[in-house]
DOLO-912928 format. One record per residue (C-alpha): x, y, z. Coordinates in pm, whole numbers. Layout:
% residues N
{c1 = X	c2 = Y	c3 = Z}
...
END
This chain:
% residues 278
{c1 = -8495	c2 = -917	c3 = 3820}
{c1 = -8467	c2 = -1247	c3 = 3700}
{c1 = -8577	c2 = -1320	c3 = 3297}
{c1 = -8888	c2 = -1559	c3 = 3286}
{c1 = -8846	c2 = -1888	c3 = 3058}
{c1 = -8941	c2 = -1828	c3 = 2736}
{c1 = -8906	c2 = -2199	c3 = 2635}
{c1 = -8751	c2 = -2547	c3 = 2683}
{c1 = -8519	c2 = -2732	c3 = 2468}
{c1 = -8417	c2 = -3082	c3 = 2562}
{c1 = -8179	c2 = -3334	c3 = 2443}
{c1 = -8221	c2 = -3716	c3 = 2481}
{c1 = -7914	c2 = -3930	c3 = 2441}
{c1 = -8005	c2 = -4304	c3 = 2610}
{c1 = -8212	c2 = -4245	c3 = 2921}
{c1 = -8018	c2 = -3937	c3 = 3011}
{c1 = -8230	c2 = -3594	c3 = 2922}
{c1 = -8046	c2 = -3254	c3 = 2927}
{c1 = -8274	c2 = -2951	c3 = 2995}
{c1 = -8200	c2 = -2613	c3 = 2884}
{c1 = -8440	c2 = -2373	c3 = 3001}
{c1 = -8431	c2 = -2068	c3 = 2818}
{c1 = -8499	c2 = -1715	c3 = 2938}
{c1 = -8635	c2 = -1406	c3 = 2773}
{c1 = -8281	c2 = -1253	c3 = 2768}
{c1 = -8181	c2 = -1525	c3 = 2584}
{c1 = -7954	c2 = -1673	c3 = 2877}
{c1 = -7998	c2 = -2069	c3 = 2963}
{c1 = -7977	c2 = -2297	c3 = 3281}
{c1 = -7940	c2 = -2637	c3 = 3243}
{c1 = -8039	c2 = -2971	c3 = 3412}
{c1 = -7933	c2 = -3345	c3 = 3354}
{c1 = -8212	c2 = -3597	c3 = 3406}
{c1 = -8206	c2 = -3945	c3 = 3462}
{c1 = -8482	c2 = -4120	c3 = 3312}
{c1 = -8597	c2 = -4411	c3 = 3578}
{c1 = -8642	c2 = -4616	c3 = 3218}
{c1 = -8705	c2 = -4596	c3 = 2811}
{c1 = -9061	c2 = -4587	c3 = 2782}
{c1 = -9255	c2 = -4274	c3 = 2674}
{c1 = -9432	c2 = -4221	c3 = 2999}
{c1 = -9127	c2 = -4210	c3 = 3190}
{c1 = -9035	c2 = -3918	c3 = 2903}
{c1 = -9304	c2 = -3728	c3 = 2954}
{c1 = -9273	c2 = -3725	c3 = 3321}
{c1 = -8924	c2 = -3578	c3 = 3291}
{c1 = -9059	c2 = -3298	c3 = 3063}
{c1 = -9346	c2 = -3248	c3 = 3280}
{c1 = -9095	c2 = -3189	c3 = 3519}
{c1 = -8881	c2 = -2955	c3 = 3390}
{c1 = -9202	c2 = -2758	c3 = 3259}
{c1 = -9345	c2 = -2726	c3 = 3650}
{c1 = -9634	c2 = -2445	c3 = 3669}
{c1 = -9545	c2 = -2319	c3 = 3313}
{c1 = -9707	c2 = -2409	c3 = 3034}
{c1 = -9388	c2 = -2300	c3 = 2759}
{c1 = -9333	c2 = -2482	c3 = 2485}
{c1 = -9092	c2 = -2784	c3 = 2464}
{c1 = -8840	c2 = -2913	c3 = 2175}
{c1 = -8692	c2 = -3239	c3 = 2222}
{c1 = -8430	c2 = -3367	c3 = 1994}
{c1 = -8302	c2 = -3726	c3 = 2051}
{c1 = -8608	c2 = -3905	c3 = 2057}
{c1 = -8757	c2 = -4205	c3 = 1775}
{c1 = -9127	c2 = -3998	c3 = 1812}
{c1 = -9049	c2 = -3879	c3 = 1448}
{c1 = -8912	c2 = -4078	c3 = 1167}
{c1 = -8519	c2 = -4004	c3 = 1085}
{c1 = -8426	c2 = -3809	c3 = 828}
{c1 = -8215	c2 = -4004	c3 = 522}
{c1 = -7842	c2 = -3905	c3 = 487}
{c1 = -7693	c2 = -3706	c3 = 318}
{c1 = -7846	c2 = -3436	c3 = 422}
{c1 = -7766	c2 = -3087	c3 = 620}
{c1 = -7906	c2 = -3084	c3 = 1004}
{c1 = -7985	c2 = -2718	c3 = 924}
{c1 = -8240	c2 = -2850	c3 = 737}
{c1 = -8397	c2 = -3038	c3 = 1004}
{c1 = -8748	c2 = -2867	c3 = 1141}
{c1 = -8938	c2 = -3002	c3 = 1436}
{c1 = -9286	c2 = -3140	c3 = 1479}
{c1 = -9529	c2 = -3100	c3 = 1655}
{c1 = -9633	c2 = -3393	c3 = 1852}
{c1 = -9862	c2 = -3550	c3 = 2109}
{c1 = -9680	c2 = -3727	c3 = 2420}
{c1 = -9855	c2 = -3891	c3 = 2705}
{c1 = -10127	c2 = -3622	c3 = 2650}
{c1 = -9782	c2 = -3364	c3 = 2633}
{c1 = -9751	c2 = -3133	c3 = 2327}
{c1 = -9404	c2 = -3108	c3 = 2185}
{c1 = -9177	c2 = -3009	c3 = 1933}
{c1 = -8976	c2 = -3339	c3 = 1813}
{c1 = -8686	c2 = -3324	c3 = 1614}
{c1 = -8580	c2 = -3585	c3 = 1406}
{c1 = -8248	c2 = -3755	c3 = 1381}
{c1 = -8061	c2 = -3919	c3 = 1079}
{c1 = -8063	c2 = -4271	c3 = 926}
{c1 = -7896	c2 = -4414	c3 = 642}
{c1 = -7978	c2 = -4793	c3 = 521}
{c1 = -7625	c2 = -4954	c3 = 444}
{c1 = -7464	c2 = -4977	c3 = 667}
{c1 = -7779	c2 = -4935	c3 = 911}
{c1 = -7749	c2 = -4666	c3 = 1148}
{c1 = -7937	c2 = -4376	c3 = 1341}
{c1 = -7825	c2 = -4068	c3 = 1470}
{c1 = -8067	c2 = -3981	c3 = 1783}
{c1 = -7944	c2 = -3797	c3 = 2017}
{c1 = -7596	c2 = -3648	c3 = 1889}
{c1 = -7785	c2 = -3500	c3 = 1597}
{c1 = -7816	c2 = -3161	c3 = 1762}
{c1 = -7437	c2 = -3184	c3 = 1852}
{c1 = -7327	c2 = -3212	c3 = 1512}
{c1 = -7510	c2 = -2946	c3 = 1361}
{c1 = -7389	c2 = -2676	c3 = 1695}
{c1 = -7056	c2 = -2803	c3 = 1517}
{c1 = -7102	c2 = -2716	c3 = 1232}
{c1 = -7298	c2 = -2381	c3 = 1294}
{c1 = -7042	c2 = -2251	c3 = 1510}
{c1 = -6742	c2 = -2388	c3 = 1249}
{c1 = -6916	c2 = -2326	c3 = 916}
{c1 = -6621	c2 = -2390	c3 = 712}
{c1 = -6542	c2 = -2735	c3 = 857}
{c1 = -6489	c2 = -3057	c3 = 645}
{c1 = -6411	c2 = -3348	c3 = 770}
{c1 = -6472	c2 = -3608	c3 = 1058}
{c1 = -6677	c2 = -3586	c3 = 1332}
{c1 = -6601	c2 = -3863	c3 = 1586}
{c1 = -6881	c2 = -3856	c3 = 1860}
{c1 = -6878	c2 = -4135	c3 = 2132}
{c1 = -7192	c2 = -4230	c3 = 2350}
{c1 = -7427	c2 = -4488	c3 = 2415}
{c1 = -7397	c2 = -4515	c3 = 2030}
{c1 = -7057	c2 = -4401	c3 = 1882}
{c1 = -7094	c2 = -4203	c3 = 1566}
{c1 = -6814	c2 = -4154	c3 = 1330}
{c1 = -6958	c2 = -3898	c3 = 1072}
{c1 = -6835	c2 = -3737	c3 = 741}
{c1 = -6944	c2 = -3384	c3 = 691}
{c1 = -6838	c2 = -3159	c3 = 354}
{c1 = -7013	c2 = -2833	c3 = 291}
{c1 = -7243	c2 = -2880	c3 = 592}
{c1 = -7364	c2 = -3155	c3 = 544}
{c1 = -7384	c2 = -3513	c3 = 650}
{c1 = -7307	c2 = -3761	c3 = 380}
{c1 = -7237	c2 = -4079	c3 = 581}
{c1 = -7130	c2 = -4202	c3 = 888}
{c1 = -7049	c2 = -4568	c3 = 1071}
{c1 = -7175	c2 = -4689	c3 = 1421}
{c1 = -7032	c2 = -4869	c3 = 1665}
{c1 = -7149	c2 = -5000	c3 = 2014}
{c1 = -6826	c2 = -4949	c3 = 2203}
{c1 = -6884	c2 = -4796	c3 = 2522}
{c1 = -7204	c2 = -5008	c3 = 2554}
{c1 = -6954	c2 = -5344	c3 = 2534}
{c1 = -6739	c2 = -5150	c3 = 2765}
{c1 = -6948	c2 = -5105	c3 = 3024}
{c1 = -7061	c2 = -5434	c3 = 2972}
{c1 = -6749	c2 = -5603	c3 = 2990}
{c1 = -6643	c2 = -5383	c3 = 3330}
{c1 = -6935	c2 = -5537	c3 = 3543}
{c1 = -6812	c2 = -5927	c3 = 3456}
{c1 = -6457	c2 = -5786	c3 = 3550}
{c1 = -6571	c2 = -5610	c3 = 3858}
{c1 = -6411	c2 = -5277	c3 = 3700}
{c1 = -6604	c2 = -4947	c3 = 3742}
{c1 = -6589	c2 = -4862	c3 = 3374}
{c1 = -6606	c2 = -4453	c3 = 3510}
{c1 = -6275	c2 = -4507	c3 = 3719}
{c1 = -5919	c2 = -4410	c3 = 3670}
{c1 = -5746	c2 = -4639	c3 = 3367}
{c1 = -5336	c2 = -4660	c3 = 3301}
{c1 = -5298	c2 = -4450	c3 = 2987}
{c1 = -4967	c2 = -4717	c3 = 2851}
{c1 = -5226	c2 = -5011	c3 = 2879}
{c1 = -5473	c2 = -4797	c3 = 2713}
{c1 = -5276	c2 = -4684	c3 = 2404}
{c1 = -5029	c2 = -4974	c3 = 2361}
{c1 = -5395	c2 = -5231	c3 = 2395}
{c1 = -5542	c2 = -5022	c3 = 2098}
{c1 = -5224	c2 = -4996	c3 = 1906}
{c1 = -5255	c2 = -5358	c3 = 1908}
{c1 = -5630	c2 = -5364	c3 = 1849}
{c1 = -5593	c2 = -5149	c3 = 1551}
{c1 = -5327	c2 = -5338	c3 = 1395}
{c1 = -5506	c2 = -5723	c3 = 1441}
{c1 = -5881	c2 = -5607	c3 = 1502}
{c1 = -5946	c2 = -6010	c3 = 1416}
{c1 = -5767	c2 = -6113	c3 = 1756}
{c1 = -6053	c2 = -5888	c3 = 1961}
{c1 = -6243	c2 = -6179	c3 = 2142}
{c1 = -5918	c2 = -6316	c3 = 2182}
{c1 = -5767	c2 = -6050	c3 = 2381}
{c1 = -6109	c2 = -5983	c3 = 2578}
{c1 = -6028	c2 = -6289	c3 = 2714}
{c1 = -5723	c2 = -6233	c3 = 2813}
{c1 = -5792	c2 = -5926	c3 = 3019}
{c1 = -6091	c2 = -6123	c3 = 3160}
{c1 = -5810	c2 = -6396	c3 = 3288}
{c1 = -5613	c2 = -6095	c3 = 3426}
{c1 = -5853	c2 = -6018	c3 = 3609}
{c1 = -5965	c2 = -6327	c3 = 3784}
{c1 = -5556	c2 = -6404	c3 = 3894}
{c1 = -5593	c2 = -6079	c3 = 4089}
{c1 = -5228	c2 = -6006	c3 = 4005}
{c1 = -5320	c2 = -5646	c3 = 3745}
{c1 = -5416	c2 = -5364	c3 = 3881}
{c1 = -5776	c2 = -5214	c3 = 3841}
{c1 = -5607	c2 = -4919	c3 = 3663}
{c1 = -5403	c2 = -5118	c3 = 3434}
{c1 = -5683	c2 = -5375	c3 = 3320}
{c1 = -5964	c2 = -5081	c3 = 3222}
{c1 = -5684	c2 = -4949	c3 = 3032}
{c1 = -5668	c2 = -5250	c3 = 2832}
{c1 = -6019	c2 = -5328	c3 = 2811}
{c1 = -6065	c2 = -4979	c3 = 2655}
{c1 = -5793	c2 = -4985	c3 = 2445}
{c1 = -5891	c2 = -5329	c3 = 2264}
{c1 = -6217	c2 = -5219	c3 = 2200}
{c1 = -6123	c2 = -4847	c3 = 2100}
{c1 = -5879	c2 = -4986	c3 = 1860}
{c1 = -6077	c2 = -5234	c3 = 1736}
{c1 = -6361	c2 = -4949	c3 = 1648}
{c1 = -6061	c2 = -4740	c3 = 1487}
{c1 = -5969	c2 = -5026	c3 = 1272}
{c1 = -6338	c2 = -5045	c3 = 1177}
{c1 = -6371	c2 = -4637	c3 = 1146}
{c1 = -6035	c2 = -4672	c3 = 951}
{c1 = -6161	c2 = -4522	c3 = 603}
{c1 = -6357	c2 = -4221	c3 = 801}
{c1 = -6039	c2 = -4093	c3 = 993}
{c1 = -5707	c2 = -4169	c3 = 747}
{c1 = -5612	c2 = -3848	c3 = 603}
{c1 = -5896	c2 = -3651	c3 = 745}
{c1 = -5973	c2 = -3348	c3 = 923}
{c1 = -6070	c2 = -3495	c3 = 1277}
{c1 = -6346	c2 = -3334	c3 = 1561}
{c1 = -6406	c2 = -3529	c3 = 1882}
{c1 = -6689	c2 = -3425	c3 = 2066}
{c1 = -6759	c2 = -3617	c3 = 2403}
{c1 = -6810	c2 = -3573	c3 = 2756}
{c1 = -6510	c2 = -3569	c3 = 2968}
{c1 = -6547	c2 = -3944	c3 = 3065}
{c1 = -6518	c2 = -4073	c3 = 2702}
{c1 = -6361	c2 = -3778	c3 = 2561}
{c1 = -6031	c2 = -3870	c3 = 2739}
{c1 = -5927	c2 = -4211	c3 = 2632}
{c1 = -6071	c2 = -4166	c3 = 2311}
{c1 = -5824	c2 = -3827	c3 = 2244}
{c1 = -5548	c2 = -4027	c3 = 2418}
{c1 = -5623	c2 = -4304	c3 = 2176}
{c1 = -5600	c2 = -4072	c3 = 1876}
{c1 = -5359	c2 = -3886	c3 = 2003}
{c1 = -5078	c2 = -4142	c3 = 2021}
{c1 = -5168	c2 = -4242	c3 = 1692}
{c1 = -5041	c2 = -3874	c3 = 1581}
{c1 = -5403	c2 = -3808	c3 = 1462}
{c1 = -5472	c2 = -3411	c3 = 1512}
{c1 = -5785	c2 = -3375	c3 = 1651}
{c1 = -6014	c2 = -3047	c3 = 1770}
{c1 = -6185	c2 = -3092	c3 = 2100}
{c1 = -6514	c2 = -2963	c3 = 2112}
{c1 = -6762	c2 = -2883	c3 = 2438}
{c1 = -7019	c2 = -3146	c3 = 2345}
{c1 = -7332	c2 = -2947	c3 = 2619}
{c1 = -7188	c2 = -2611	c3 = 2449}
{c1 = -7261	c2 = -2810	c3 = 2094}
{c1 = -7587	c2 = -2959	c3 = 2205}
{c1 = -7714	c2 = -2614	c3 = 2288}
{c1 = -7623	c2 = -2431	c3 = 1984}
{c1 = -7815	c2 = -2690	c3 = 1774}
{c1 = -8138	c2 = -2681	c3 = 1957}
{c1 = -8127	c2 = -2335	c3 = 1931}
{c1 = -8062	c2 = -2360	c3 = 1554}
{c1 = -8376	c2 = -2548	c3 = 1556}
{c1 = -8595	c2 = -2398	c3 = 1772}
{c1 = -8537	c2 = -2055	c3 = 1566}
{c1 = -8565	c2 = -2197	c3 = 1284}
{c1 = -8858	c2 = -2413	c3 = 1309}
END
């Protein structure tokens, strides 16, 4: 006999909205969503949604509904509240925020604190790329700063003028020799945007080869930025298997160790840090 859903906890991260639905047992089944756009009725819709005929309870982490949280601070400490959405009651998590430099942690809040609930011990680094790349320094469980960066948003950005799918296949030598150079003259980045751009109107570098260097130059060029949050420190990289690979390849041939981490697996464990402890 199948466990009924006890409640819902939901993620937001852009306009994308994972949905864990969790059973009685304790077990989970999970559901990406594609928000049709960024407005709160199109939010509520989506949890409407994954509710159906139920009427459980809902926590959503990810969202601005409540007011960040100032670093530093522990995400253990974080407790939901209860709101009112398009008529919609639910639980809303808050994120971080610290004022210089100016930044918000939405929806990889609940990532970084399944990190650190299922490695206690950890110090260090957390590098998590998104719509909004994070690079955040946690001691003793907690967060005491972190630096922003709009990387894959320029990326994707930069692909469409190219006529590149920024998803598709990329030459790993373009990749990691483009950010070695990034990194080492982060002042010549427009620069070599535009010559990747001229590639690729001659029509004479392969598709592979120039999203390689477009994500290399702008990787490196966010290392170079990131530079005092990495050097000499303990390094986790949690990101979904499109980002997470030329960002570890990046790292990687930089001889930076780095632990991978299952950024859904991470995502659950926090909401259900928060849910229990709300």
């Amino acid at each position: 006999m199948t466990a009924s859903c006890s409640h819902i906890v939901t993620n937001l991260d852009g306009n994308k909205l994972q949905v864990w639905r969790i059973a009685d047992d304790g077990t989970s089944a999970s559901e990406l969503v594609a928000l049709a756009d960024s407005s709160a009725a199109s939010l509520a819709a989506a949890l409407r949604n994954a509710m159906g005929d139920s009427a459980v309870p809902v926590l959503l982490a990810g969202s601005t509904l409540v007011p960040p949280v100032a670093v530093p601070g522990k995400p253990s400490d974080l407790r939901p509240k209860e709101i009112e959405l398009e008529g919609l009651t639910v639980h809303a998590l808050p994120g971080l925020c610290q004022n210089a430099p100016a930044g918000v942690i939405l929806g990889a809040t609940a990532r970084i604190e399944g990190f650190l609930r299922l490695n206690p011990n950890w110090d260090g680094v957390i590098c998590l790329p998104g719509p909004v790349n994070h690079w955040v320094h946690v001691s003793a469980r907690e967060v005491v700063s972190f630096q922003c960066a709009l990387t894959w948003p320029l990326v994707q950005s930069l692909a469409d003028t190219m006529r590149l799918d920024s998803t598709g296949p990329f030459d790993r030598s373009a990749l990691t020799q483009s950010a070695a150079d990034s990194l080492a003259k982060p002042e010549t980045l427009a620069a070599r945007l535009a010559s990747v751009q001229a590639e690729a109107v001659l029509g004479q570098t392969s598709k592979e080869v120039l999203l390689g260097q477009l994500l290399g130059t702008l990787i490196g060029a966010e290392l170079a930025a990131a530079r005092p949050y990495w050097l000499g420190q303990n390094l986790a990289l949690i990101a979904e298997p499109l980002l997470q690979s030329p960002y570890a390849a990046v790292l990687e041939a930089q001889a930076l160790p780095v632990t991978l981490a299952d950024p859904d697996r991470m995502c659950l464990e926090g909401l259900k840090r928060a849910w229990d402890d709300r």
